[in-house]
C-alpha positions in Angstrom: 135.2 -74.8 -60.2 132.9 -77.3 -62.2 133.1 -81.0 -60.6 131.7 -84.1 -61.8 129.8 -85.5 -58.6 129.8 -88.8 -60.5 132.7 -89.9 -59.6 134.7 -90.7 -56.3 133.6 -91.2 -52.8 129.6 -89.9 -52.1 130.5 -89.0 -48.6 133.5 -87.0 -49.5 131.8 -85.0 -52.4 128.7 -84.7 -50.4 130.5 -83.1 -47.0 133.0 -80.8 -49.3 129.6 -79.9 -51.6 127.6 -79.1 -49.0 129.3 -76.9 -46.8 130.2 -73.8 -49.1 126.0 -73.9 -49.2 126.1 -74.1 -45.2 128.4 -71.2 -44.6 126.4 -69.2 -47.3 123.0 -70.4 -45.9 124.5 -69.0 -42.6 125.5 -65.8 -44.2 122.3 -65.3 -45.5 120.3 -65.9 -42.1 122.6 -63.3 -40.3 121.6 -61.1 -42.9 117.5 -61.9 -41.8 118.7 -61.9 -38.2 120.4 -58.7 -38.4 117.8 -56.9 -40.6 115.2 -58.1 -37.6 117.6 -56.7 -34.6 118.6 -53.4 -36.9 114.5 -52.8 -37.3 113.3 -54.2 -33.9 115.7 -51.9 -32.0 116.5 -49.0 -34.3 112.4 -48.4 -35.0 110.5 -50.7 -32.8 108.5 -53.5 -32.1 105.3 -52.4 -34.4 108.2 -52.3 -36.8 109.8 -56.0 -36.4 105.5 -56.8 -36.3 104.8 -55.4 -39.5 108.2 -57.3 -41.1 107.0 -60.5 -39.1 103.5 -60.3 -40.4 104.4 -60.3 -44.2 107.0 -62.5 -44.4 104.8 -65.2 -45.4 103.1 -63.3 -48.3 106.6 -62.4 -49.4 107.8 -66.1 -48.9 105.2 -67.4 -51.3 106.8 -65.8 -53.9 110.4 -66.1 -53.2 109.8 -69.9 -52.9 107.9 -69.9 -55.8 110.7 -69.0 -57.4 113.2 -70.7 -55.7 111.1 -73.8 -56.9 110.7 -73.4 -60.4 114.4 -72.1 -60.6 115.3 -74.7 -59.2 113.3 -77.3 -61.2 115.0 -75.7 -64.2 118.3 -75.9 -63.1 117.7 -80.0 -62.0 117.2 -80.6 -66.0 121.4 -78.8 -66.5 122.6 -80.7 -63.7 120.9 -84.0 -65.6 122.4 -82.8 -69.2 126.1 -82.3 -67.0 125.6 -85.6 -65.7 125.1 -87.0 -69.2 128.0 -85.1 -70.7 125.4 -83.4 -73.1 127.3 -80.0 -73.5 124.4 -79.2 -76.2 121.9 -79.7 -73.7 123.5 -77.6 -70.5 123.7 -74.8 -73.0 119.6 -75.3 -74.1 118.7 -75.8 -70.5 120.4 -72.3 -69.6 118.4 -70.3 -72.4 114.9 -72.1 -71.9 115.4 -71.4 -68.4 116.4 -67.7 -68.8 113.2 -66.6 -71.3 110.7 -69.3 -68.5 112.1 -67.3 -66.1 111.1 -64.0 -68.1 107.4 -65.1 -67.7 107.6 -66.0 -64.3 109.4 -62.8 -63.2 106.5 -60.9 -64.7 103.0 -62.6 -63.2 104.9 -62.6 -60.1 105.4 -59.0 -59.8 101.9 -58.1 -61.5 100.4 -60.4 -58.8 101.8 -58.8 -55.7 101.7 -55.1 -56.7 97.9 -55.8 -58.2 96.5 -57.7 -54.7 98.9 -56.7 -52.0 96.0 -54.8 -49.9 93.4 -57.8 -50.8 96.4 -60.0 -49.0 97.7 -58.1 -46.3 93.8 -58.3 -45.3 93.2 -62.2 -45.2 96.6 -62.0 -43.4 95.0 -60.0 -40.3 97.3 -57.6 -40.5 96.7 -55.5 -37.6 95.4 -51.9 -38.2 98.7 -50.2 -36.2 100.8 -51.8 -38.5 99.0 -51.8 -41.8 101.1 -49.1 -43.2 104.8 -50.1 -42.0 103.7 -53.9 -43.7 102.5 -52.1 -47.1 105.2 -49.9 -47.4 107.5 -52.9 -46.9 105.7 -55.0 -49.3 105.2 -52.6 -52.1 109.5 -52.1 -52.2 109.9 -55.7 -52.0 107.8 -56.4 -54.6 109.8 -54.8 -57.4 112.7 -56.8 -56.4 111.7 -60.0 -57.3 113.5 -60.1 -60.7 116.6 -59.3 -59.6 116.2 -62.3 -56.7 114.6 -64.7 -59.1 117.9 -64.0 -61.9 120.2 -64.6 -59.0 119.2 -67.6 -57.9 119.0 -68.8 -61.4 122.5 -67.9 -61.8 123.7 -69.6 -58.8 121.6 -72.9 -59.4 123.3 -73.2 -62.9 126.5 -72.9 -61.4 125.7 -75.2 -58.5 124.4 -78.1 -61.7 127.9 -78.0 -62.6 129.1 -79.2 -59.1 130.7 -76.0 -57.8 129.2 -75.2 -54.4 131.8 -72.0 -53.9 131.5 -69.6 -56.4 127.6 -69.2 -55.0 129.2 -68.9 -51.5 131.2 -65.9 -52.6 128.4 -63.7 -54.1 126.6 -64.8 -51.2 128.6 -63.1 -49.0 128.7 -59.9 -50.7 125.4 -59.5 -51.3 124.9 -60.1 -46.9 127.4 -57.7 -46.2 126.4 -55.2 -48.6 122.6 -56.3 -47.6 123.4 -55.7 -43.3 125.4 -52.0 -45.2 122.3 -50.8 -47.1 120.2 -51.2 -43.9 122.0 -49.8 -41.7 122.4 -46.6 -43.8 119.2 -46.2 -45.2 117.4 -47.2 -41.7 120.0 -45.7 -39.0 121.3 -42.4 -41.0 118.5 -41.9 -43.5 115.8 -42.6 -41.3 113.7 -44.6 -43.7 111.7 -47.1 -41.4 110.8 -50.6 -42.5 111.2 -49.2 -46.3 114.7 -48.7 -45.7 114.9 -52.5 -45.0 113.4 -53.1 -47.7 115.2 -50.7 -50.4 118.0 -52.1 -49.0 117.3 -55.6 -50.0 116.5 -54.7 -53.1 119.9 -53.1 -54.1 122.0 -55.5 -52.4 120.1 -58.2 -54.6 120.7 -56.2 -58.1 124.2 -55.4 -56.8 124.9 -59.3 -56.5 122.7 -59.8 -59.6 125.1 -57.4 -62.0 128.7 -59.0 -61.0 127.4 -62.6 -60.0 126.6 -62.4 -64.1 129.1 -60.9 -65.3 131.6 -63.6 -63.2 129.8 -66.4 -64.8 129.6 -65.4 -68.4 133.8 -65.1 -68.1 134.5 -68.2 -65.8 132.0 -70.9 -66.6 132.2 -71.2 -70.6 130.3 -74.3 -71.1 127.2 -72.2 -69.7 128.3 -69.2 -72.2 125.4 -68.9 -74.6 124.8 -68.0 -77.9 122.0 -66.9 -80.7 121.4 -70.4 -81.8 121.2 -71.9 -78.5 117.9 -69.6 -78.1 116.2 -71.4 -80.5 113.2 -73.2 -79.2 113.6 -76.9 -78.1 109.8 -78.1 -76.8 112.1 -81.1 -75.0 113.7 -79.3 -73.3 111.6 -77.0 -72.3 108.9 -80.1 -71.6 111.3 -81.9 -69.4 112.2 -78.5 -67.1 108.5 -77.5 -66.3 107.9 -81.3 -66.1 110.3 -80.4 -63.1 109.6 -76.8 -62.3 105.6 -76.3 -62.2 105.4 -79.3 -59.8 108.2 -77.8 -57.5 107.0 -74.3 -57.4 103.9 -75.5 -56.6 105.6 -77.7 -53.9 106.8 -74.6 -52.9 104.0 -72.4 -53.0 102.1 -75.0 -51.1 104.4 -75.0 -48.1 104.6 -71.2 -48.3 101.1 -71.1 -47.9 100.8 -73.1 -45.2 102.9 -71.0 -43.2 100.2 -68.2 -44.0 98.2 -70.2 -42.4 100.2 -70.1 -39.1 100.9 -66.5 -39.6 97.4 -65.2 -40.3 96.5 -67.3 -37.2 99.2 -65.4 -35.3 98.4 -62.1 -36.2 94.9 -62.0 -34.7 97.3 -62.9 -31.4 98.7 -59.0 -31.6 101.8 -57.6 -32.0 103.9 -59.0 -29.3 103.2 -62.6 -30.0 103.7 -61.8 -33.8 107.5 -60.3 -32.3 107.9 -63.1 -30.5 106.8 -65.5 -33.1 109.3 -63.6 -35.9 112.3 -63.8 -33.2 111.7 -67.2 -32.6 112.1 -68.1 -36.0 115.1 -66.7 -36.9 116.6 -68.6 -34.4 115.1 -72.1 -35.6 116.6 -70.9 -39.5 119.6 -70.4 -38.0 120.1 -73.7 -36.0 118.6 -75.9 -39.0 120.9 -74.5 -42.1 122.9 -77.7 -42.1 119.9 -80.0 -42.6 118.9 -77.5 -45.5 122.3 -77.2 -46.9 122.6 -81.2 -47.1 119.5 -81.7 -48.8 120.4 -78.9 -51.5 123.3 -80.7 -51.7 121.7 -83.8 -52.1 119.6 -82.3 -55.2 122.8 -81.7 -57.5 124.5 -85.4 -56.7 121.6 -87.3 -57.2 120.5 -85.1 -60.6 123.9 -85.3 -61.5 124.3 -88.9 -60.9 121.0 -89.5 -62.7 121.7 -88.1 -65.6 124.7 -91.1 -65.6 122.4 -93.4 -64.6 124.2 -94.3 -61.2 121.9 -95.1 -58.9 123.4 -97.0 -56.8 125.4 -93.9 -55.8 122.6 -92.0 -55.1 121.5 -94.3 -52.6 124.9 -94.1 -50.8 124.4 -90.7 -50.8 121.1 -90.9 -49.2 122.1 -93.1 -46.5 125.0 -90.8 -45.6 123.4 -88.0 -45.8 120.7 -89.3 -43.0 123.2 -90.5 -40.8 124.7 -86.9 -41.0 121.4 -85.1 -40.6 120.3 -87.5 -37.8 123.7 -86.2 -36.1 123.3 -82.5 -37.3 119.8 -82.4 -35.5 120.5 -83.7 -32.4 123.0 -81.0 -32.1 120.9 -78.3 -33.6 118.4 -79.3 -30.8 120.9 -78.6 -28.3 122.2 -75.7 -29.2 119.0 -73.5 -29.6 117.5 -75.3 -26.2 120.9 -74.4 -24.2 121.4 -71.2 -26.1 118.7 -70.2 -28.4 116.2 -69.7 -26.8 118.5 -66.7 -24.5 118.8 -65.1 -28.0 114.7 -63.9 -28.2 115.6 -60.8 -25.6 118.3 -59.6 -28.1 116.1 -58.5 -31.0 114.3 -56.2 -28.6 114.8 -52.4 -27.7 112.9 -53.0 -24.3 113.1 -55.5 -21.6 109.3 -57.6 -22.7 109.1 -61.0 -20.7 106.1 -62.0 -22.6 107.8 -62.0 -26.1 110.7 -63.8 -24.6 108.7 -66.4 -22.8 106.4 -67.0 -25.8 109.6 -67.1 -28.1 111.3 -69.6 -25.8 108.1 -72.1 -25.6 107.8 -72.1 -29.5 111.4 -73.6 -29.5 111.1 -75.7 -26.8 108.1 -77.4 -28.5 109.7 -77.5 -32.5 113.2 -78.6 -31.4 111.8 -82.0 -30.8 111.1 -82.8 -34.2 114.1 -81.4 -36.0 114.7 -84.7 -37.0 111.8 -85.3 -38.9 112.5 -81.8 -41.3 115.8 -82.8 -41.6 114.5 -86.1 -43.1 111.8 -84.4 -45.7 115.1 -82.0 -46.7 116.8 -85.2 -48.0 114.3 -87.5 -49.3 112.2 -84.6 -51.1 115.3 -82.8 -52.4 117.0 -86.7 -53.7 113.4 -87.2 -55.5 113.6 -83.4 -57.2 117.2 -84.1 -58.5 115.8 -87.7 -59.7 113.0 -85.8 -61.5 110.4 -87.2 -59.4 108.3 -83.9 -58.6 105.0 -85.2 -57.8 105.9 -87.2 -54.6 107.5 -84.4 -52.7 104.1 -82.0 -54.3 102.0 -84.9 -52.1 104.4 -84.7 -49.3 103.8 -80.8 -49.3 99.8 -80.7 -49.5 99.9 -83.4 -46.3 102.4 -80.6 -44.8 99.6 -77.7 -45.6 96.7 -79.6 -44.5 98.1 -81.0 -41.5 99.6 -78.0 -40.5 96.3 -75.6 -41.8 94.4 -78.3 -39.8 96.6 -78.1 -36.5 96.9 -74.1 -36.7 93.2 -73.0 -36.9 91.7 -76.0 -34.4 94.4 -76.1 -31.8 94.7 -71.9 -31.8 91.0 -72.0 -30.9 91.4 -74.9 -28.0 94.9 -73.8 -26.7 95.4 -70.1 -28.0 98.5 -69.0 -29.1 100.5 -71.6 -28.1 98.4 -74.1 -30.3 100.5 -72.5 -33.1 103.7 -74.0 -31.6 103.1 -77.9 -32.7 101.7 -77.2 -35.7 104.5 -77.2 -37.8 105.9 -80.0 -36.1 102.8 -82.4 -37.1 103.3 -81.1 -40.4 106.9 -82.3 -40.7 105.5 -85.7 -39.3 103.3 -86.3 -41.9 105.4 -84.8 -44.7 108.4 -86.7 -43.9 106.3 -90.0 -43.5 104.9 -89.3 -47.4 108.8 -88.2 -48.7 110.7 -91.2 -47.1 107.4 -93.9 -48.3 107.8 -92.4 -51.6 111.9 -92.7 -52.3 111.7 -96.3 -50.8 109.1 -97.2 -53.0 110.9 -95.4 -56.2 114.2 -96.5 -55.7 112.8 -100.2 -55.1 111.3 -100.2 -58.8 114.2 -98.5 -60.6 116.3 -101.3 -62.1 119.6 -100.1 -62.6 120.1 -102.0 -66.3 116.8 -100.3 -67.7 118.1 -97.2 -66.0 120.4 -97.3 -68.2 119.3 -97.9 -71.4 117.2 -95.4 -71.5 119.4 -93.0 -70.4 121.6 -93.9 -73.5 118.8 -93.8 -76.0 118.0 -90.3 -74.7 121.3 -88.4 -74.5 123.4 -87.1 -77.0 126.5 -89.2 -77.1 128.5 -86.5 -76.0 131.3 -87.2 -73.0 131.9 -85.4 -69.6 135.4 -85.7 -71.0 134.7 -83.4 -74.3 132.7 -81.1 -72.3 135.6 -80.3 -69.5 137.9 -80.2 -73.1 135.8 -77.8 -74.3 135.9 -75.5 -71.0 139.8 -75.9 -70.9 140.0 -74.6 -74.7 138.1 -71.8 -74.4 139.5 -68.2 -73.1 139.1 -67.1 -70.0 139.5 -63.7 -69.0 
């Protein structure tokens, strides 16, 4: 259902908003936690190694594109915000053919240097083949993830949270389905896993697209909206490039760690995936409010109501603040009990290293939960650069923390240095949406928000949704 978040109480929209993204965020980390326990105990620890060991390289990419996507998507929350039906309807085609390009020099990249990465990444030699095997099938599903989150941003820029939720779902169920059969019956090792990821995404891809070009008219394109609009497609990468490099930087930084980990061997590289999957888990409300907080404040931009994205701000860190606290309790008292459960065999030394990563991390949950809504407020206000400063401080800090303190303290150097990272990160995010909300002046705000919309209303756009047929 499309809803103007421009309107009515902040914390109401913000809490009913953000939790269709939290339960779908949680559906899709039991899908990562349940592909790790179906290849860690069906195939083996070298197995859950060689997935642990290439996640990063595969993360660049998938939050590449999660970045630019959602960059693009930031410019059709603005235009819904406006009431610029002409514009939501030009965002969604320059989007779609930017996406084209992107698609392609992904894919070319990691099918053309896969071995050239996997061997900066200090792969280890026992489980080269499992992680290029895995890699190689992954790589040729990154269209069919990059059009689905594309689909499910546009919806989410016209305020509905759910319909996202729904296909969400699906595609985890049918995702935990796939591996089971291809890994458990068919026998297929890691590249079942992967396969299996692969067609649950195009599955979800197909029907996700076909729902959206029935239900959501005002997105409904046509020839002429294909025509080339260099404003529109100027104000999106003005958005995009920045946050997919945002993006890539973080990613990379986390290669960083990983590459460090995986001269360590494959148990701490277990433990280290385990351990992870837990700390996704527990923080999925702190992400899901600061996606949430990207739509309102886009949104509420685009009207030129800034004051309302401040409220939004200061609820949502009061909520995260909350949120984190618990977080921190639950994977201390219960967490951490979990590592044991993603093994086949009984191995105290993955558990123990698994349980003092996330004694060290939980500390600071605080301080991520704080980049998640400053950075993600900044995105939706089209303020890309500061959060693309806040991520090179969280690379070199964490680069930085990774290499020296592996050397001085071994493994367990590794553990604090993403913590330092979200230090620094959040310090540079929070500095930087203090400083830009304390020069906006609300009258200028809007001014030039009038000069630079079409004088279209919400009200003729929702008109034209309830005239049009819906099947």
């Amino acid at each position: 259902m499309i809803q103007d978040l421009t309107k009515g109480s902040p914390s109401k929209l913000i809490v009913m908003f953000a939790l269709p993204i939290l339960i779908g965020n949680l559906f899709q980390q039991l899908y990562s936690i349940m592909d790790i326990l179906i290849v860690g105990r069906l195939i083996g620890v070298n197995a859950l190694a060689a997935v642990g060991a290439t996640a990063p390289i595969f993360f660049v990419f998938l939050l590449i594109s999660f970045g630019f996507t959602g960059g693009l998507t930031v410019v059709t929350a603005q235009r819904f915000g406006a009431g610029d039906v002409t514009g939501v309807k030009k965002s969604v085609t320059h989007a779609l053919m930017a996406s084209i390009v992107l698609c392609f020099l992904m894919t070319f990249t990691l099918v053309l240097f896969l071995p050239f990465l996997l061997k900066i990444m200090n792969v280890p030699e026992e489980i080269m083949h499992d992680a290029y095997v895995f890699m190689s099938i992954l790589s040729f599903g990154l269209v069919m993830i990059v059009f689905y989150n594309l689909l499910s941003g546009f919806v989410r820029a016209l305020g509905d949270s759910k319909t996202p939720l729904y296909f969400l779902i699906f595609s985890t169920l049918l995702n935990i389905a796939f591996n089971f059969l291809l890994i458990y019956c068919l026998k297929m090792g890691v590249a079942g896993s992967a396969l299996g990821t692969v067609l649950a995404a195009s599955v979800a891809l197909v029907l996700c697209g076909v729902y959206v070009w029935f239900k959501f008219p005002i997105i409904r394109v046509k020839k002429a909206d294909f025509k080339y609009d260099g404003k529109i497609l100027r104000a999106q990468l003005k958005i995009a490039l920045p946050m997919a490099l945002q993006f890539s930087v973080l990613s990379l930084s986390m290669m960083v760690i990983q590459s460090a980990c995986n001269s360590f061997g494959a148990d701490v590289i277990a433990a280290f995936t385990a351990a992870l999957r837990i700390e996704q888990l527990a923080t999925q409300p702190l992400l899901a409010l600061g996606m949430t907080m990207a739509t309102f404040s886009a949104q509420n931009w685009g009207a030129a109501k800034i004051k309302r994205i401040r409220q939004g701000v200061r609820f949502s860190a009061f909520l995260s603040l909350v949120f984190s606290l618990f977080a921190t309790l639950c994977v201390r008292y219960v967490g951490r009990g979990m590592i044991s459960v993603f093994l086949a065999e009984d191995n105290a030394f993955i558990v123990q290293v698994g349980k003092s990563y996330l004694s060290i991390s939980t500390m600071f949950y605080f301080f991520l939960a704080m980049i998640f809504i400053f950075r993600n407020t900044l995105q939706g206000m089209g303020k890309a650069v500061i959060p693309l400063v806040a991520s090179l401080t969280e690379l070199f800090m964490r680069s930085i923390a990774a290499i020296f303190l592996a050397r001085v303290m071994g493994y367990e150097g590794l553990f604090y240095a993403s913590p330092v990272a979200w230090v620094g990160a959040m310090v540079v995010v929070s500095v930087g949406y203090v400083m830009s909300v304390k020069h906006i002046k609300t009258k200028k705000s809007t001014v030039y928000f009038k000069k630079n919309r079409h004088q279209i209303h919400l009200k003729a756009a929702m008109s034209t949704t309830q005239q049009t047929p819906v099947e």
